[in-house]
N, C-alpha and C positions, 0 to 999 in steps of 0.2 A: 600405570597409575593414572586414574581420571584426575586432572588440572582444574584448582579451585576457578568461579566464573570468572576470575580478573584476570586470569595468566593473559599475559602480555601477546602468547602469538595465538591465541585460538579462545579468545574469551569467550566466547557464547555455546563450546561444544559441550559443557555438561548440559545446557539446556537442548541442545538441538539431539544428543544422543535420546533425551528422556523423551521428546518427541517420536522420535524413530520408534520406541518402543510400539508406540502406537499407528505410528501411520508409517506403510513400507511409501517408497522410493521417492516422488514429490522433490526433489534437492534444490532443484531452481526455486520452489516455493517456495521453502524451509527457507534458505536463502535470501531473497526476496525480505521473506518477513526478517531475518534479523537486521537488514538493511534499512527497513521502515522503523523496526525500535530502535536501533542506534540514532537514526538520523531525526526519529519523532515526527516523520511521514505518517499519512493514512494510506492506507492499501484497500485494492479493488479486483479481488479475485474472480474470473469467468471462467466458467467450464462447464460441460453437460450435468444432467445429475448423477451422482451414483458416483464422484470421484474423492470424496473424502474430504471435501473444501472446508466444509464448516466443523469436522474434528479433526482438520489439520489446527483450524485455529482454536479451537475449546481446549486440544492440548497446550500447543503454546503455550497458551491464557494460564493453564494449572502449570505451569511447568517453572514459569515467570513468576506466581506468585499475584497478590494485589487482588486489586476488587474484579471479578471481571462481570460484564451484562450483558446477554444477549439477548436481541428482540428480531422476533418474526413479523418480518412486512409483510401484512396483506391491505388488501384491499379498503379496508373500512380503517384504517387508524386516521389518526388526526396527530395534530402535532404537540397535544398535549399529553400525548398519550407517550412521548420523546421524552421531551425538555423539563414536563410539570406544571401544574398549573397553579393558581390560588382558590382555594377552599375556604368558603364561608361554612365556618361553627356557629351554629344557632344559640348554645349555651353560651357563647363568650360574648358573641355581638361584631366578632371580629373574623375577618379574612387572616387563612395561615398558607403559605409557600408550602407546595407538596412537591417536591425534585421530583423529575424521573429518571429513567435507569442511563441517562447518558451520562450521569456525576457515576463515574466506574475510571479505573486505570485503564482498562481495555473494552471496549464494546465494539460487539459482535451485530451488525446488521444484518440479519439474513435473510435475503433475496429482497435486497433492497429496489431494485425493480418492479416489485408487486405491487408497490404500495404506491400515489398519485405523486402530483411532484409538487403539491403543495405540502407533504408528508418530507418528501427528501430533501425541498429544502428548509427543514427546520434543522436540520445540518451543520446548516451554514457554518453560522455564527461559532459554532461548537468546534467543530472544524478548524477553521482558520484563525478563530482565538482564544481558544481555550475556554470558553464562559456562555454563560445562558441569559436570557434578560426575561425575564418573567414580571410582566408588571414594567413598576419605576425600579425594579431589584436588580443589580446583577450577583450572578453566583458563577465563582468559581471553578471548575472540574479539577478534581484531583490530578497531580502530576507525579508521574510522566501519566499522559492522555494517546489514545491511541486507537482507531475507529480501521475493523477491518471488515469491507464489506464484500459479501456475493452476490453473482446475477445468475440463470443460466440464459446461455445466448438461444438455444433453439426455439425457445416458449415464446411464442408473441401473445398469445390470447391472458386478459388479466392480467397484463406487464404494461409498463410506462418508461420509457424510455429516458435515461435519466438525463437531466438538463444540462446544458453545457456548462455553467459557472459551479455545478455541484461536481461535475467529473473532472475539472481542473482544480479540485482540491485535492482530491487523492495523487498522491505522489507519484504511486506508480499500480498499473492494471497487470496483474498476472493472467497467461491465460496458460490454464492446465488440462492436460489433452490426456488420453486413454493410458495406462500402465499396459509395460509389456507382458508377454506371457509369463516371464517370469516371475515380474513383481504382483501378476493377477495372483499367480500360484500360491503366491507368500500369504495376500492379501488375505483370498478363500484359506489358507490354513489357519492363519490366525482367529479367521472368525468362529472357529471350532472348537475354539478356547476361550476361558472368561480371558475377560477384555482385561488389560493390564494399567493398574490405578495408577495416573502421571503425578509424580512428584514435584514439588516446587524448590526450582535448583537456584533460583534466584528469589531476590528481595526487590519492591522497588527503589531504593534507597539504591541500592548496587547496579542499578539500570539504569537512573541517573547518573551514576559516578562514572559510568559505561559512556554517557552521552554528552559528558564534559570533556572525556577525555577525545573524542571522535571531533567534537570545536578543535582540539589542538592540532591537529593531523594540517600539516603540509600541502598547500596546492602551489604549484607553480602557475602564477601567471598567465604562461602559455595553457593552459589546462583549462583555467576558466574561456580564453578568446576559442580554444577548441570547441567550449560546450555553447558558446556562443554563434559559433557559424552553426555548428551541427543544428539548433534551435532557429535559425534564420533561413537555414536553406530546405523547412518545412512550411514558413511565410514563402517564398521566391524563389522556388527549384532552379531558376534559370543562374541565380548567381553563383551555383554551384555547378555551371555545367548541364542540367534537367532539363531544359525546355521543353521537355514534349509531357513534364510529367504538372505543367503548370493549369490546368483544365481541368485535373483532377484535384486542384485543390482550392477550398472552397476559402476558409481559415487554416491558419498555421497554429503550432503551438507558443504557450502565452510565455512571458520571462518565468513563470513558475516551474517551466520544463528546465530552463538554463541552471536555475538555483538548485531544482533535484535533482541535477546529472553533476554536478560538482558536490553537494553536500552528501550525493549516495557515493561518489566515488570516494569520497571520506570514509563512508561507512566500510565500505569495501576492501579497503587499503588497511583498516583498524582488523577486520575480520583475516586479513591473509597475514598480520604481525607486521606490518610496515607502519611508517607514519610519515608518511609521503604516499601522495597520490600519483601513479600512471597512466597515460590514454585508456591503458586498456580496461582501468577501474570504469572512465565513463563511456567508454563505447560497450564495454557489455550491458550496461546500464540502459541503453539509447532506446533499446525496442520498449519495453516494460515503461519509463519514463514517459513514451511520444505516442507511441499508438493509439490513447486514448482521449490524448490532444489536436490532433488533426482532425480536421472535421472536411470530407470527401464530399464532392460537388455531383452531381445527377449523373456528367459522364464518367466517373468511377465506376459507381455503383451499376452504368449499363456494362462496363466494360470489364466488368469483374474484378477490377483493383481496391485492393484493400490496404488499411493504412500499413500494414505490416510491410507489404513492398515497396510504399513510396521509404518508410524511415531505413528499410536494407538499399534500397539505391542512394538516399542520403549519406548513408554512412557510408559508401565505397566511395562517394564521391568525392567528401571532404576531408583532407587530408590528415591523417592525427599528427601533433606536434613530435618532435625528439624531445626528449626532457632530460637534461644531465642530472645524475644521479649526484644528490649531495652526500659529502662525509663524511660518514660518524666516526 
């Protein structure tokens, strides 16, 4: 018997099943994303084309319920074409506020790298507080808010590479790589069938109630000074032992990586029926979280290092805490 959304050890699985219906394998993703709406992170998905990125999230989006918007970056938008602008009516005499499609529960950017980056950072503001300022106005966005966007990494021509204070909002970068033979197989079967209409297993009212209860969740102490060196020894490899990997780094990640590796391992610990946090909620957190915050120096990029292997030599470096397991 499928478990109402709230059951205490696996609340998100009628929605992650109703997904599945539609997208085969993706689990780190899937994952990933319910880690971003528990925690009310934005997510930054990369992968070639042709892997299912943007109806991994358009199911979601139906699956969850709420408003959801999606906008296609290209080339020619502008940032009104985002946020909204003001509209002079000639019958009235007066300017009227026209929102755009980023007042939604969920918006979907897709290929948000197409678009210039005076386009992406209209963002900003949206992002990181919840509101738009249009004019002397501010407005709003419906809650819970939630901005999941895609790049693909191979395309350089008609791409814009997105700026650094726009990618240090996003909580956390997924990167999704080829399905195996198997799950191709599943894939190609499916598509030989009408496509199966995703259901809405949640409310946003109940994803909220979802994101109150994930505040409550237990960190010990020791857990946050964890996520703290791990986010420091991306500044100063050497304090962790790395000296050789200090050359290749240009910038470190910002205190926004420390806050997302302790507030996802919240989410994490909610998702596996605990309510306490363990290292391993944030070290498996650590790639996804950091990758896209470290910013690689010229001899990197001659020497083929990417940030995936400085944050996997971080993470063996710095030691995770013991954590005593409290009483219930």
């Amino acid at each position: 018997m499928t478990p109402p959304p709230d059951h205490p050890t696996d609340p998100l699985e009628p929605v992650l099943f109703e997904v599945k219906r539609t997208i085969v394998g993706q689990d780190v993703l899937l994952e990933r994303m319910a880690v971003a709406l528990l925690s009310g992170g934005h997510l930054l998905v990369e992968g070639v084309p042709g892997l299912a990125k943007t109806l991994a999230v358009k199911s979601l989006a139906a699956a969850i319920g709420g408003q959801f918007q999606r906008i296609q970056f290209t080339p020619d938008l502008v940032p009104s074409d985002l946020v909204g602008t003001r509209v002079y009516h000639q019958h009235t005499g007066e300017f009227q506020t026209q929102l755009g499609p980023v007042f939604a529960n969920m918006l979907l950017a897709d290929e948000i790298n197409r678009a210039p980056a005076k386009v992406q950072s209209a963002l900003l503001e949206v992002m990181q507080e919840h509101q738009v300022t249009i004019g002397r106005e501010t407005f709003q966005v419906p809650e819970p808010f939630l901005v999941m966007a895609t790049e693909n990494p191979i395309e350089s021509e008609g791409t814009y590479p997105l700026p650094e204070a726009q990618v240090d909002r996003f909580m956390m970068k997924v990167v999704v790589d080829y399905p195996s033979n198997a799950e191709e197989h599943a894939i190609v079967d499916r598509a030989l069938r009408p496509a199966a209409q995703t259901r809405a297993m949640l409310t946003p009212e109940k994803l909220t109630r979802m994101q109150e209860r994930v505040q409550q969740i237990y960190v010990d102490p020791a857990l946050v000074d964890y996520a703290v060196r791990l986010v420091a020894a991306t500044r100063t490899p050497s304090t962790a032992g790395l000296g050789d990997l200090e050359r290749y780094v240009s910038y470190g990640a910002s205190p926004r990586a420390s806050i997302a590796l302790v507030i996802g391992g919240r989410a994490m610990a909610f998702l596996r029926g605990r309510d306490y946090v363990l290292p391993h909620d944030v070290s498996e957190l650590a790639l996804d979280v950091l990758r896209h915050r470290v910013v690689l120096s010229y001899e990197a990029l001659a020497d083929d290092v990417d940030a995936d292997t400085i944050v996997t030599r971080v993470l063996g470096a710095v030691p995770a805490p013991e954590v005593a397991l409290r009483n219930r």
